[in-house]
PAVEX-902228 format. One record per residue: residue number from 1; x, y, z of N, C-alpha, C in turn. Coordinates in steps of 0.02 Angstrom, whole numbers, plus 50000, padded with zeros to 5 digits. Layout:
  resi   n_xx   n_yy   n_zz  ca_xx  ca_yy  ca_zz   c_xx   c_yy   c_zz
   NUM      X      Y      Z      X      Y      Z      X      Y      Z
...
This chain:
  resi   n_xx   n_yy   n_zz  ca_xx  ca_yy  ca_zz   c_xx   c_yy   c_zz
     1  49286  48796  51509  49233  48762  51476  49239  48767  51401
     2  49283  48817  51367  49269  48837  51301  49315  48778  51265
     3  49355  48715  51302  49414  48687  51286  49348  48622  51255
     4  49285  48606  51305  49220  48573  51292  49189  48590  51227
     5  49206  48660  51200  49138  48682  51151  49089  48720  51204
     6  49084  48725  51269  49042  48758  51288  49047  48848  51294
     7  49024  48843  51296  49010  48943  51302  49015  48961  51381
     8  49044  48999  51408  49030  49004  51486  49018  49076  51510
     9  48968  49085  51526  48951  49154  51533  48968  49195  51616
    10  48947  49260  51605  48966  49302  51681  48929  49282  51735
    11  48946  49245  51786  48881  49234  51807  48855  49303  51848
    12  48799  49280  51877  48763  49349  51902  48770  49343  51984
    13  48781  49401  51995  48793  49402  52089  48747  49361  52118
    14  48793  49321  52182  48769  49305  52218  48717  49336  52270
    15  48668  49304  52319  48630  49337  52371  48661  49344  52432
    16  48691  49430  52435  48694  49452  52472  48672  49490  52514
    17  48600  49465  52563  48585  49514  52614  48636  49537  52673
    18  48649  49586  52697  48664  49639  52730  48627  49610  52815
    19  48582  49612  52795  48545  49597  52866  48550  49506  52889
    20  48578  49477  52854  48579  49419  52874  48649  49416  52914
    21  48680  49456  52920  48749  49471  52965  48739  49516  53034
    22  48675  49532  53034  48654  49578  53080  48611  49533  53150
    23  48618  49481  53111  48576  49445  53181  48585  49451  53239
    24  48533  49463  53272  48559  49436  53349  48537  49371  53350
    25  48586  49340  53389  48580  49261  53409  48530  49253  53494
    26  48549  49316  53529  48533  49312  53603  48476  49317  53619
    27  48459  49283  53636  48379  49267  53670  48326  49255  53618
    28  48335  49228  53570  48308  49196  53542  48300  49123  53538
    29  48287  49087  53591  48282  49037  53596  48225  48992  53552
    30  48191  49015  53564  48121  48975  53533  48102  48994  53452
    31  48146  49027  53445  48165  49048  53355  48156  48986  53307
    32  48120  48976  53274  48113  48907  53205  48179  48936  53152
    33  48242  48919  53179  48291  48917  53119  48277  48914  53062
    34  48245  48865  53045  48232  48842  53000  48169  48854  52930
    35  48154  48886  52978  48086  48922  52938  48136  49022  52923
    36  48152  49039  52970  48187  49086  52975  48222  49082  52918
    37  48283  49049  52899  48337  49053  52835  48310  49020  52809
    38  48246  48975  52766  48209  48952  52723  48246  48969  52670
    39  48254  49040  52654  48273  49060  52567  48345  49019  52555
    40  48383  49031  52607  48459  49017  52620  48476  48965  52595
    41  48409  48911  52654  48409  48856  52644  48393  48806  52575
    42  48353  48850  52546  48317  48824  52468  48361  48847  52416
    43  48395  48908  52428  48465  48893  52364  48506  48863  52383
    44  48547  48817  52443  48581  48770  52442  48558  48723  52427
    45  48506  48691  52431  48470  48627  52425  48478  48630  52334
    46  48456  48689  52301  48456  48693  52242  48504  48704  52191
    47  48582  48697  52241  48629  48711  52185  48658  48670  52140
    48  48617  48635  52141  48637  48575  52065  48575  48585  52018
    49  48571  48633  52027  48522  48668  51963  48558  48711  51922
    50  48635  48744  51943  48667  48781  51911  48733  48733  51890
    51  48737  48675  51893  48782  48652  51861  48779  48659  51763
    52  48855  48677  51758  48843  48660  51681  48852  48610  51631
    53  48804  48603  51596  48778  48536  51544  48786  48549  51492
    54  48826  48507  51453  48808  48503  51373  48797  48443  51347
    55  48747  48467  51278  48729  48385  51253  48790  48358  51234
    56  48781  48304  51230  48835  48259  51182  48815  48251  51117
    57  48878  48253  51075  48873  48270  50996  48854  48199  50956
């Protein structure tokens, strides 16, 4: 990015829960997926919020 003029910084760790590898899948049938990984789901939906922008000169 610095070849742009932009500045590119460290980014900061990703979300790594521990317990989201711990699932059990079995017998959970009637489980709302979807309400369940909500967070998961709302930083993928949101990752064009971390794209990087610069004005034009």
């Amino acid at each position: 990015m610095r070849q742009f003029g932009m500045v590119q910084v460290v980014p900061t760790n990703c979300a790594y829960d521990a317990q989201l590898h711990r699932i059990e899948l079995r017998g959970h049938h009637h489980e709302n997926w979807v309400t369940f990984h909500a967070s998961y789901i709302n930083m993928w939906e949101n990752r064009g919020d971390t794209i990087a922008t610069k004005e034009a000169k």
